[in-house]
N, C-alpha and C positions, 0 to 999 in steps of 0.2 A: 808681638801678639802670641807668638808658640809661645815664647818662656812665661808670661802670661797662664796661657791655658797646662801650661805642666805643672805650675805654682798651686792653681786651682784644685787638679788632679789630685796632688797630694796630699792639699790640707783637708780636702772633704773624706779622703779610706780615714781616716783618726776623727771623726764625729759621729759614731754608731752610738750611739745610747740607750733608750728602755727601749722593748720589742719593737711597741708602736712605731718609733720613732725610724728605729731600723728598718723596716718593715719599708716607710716611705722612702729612707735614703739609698737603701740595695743595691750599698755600695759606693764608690766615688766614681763624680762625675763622667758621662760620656764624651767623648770630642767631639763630638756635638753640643753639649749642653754647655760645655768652657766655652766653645767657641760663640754661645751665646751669651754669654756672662762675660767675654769679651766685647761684645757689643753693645754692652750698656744693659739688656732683659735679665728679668728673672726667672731664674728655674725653679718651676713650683712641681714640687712630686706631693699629689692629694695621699690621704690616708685615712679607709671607716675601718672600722674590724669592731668586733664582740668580745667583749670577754666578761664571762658569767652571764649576768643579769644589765651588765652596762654596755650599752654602746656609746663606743668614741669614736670624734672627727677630727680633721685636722689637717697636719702633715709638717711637710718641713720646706724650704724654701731657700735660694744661698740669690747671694745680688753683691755686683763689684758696684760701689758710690766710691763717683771720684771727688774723694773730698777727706782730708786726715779723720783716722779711726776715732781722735776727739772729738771732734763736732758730733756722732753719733752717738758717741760713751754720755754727752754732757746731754743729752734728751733721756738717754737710756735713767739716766741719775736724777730728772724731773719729776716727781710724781704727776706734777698738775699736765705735765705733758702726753699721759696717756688720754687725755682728752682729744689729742690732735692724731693718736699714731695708735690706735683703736677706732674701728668703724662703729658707728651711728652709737660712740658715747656723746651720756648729757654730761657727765661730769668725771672726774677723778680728779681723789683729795688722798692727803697725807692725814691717818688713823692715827699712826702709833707706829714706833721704835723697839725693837728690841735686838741687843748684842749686834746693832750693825744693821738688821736686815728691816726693810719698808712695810706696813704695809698699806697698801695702796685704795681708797672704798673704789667700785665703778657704779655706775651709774647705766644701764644700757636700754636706750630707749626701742631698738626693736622687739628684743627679744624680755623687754617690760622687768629687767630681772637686777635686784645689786648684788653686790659679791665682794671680796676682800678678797687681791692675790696679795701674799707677802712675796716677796722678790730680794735677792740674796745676789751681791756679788760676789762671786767666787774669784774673780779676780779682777782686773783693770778688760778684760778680753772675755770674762766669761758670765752671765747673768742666767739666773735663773728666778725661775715664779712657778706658784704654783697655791691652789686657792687652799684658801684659811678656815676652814673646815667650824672653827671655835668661835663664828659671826656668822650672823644673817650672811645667807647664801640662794638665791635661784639656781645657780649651776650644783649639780651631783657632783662632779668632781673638773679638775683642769690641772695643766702640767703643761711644761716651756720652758724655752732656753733661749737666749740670744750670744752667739758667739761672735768675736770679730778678728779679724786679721789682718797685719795690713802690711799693703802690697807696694810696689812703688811702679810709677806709666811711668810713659815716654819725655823724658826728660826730667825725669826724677820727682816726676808731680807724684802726691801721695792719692792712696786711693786705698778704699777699706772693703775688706771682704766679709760680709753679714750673713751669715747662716741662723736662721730664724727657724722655731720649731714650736708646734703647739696641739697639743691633744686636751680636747673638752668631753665630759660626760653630759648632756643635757638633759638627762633625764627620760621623760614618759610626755613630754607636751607635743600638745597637736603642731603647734610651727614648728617644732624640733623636726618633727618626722614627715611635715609634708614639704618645709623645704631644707632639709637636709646638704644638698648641692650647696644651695645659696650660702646659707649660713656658713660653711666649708669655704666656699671663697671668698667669704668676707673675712674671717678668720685669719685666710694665710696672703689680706693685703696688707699686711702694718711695711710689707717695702716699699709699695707704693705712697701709702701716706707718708712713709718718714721722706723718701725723694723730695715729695710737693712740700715738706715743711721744710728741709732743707733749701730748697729751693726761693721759699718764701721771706726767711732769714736766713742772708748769706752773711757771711764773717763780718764781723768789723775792721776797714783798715786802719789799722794804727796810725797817730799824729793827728 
């Protein structure tokens, strides 16, 4: 469980990125908060801040799933899977390709809005998205990252460490601004929902 929470420690001081992003992480984990990401919880540090004319929400999030960093990498690589690991989407579909990177249409039935992120792997560990400005759009702007790392439990079971990050612009709309909270924690639950769908499809065993 320490070597655990010291593992933790180190990989979140090297995931400081834009300001915003910064801003929620300030810093790596407390021994507290490993020792909750020991336990199975995730640590969600919220994030509003201004800047200019735009306000943004979001924050950043890290979650140990014991389960190898592939089963997460292979939903991360689903387009039609942001339907399941996205709150109160009606749909997501595969647009268009280019040089490698997705992009993705959504569909979002609270916030009544579609939008096109393209989403970029940077690596087998590191993804990113971020909205496509050049389509139809409801959201002003958005930006995110999914990182993963992985870690090894007690007896050599695998286990993947998810640091999940997300800032949105929404804009000037009345639901934007009068439930701003809400919308914020639905935003930084995609750990939650990726758990229940992992959960839902567990592995196949071979033979």
């Amino acid at each position: 469980m320490r070597a655990l929470r010291l593992v933790l420690l180190a990989l979140t001081g090297a995931h400081l990125a834009t300001t915003g992003v910064a801003r929620a992480e300030r810093g790596a984990l407390t021994d507290a908060e490993a020792e909750r990401l020991a336990q199975g919880e995730t640590v969600v540090r919220p994030a509003s801040f201004d800047a200019g004319q735009a306000r943004w929400i979001g924050g950043v999030t890290y979650t140990v799933f014991d389960v190898h960093c592939d089963r997460i990498r292979a939903e991360l690589r689903d387009p039609t899977a942001y339907a399941r690991l996205l709150p109160r989407v009606k749909s997501a579909r595969l647009v268009g390709e280019n040089d490698g990177d997705r992009f993705i249409e959504i569909l979002h039935s609270v916030l009544d809005a579609v939008y096109t992120i393209r989403m970029r792997e940077d690596s087998p560990s590191s993804f990113r998205f971020w909205l496509d400005r050049g389509r139809p759009h409801d959201l002003d702007d958005a930006w995110g990252f999914t990182r993963l790392a992985e870690l090894t439990g007690e007896g050599g079971a695998p286990r993947c460490f998810v640091t999940y990050a997300i800032l949105a612009s929404l804009g000037e709309s009345q639901v934007a601004t009068l439930f701003e909270g809400r919308i914020r924690r639905a935003m930084l639950s995609l750990p939650a929902l990726l758990r229940r769908r992992l959960a839902a499809a567990p592995p196949k065993v071979p033979g």
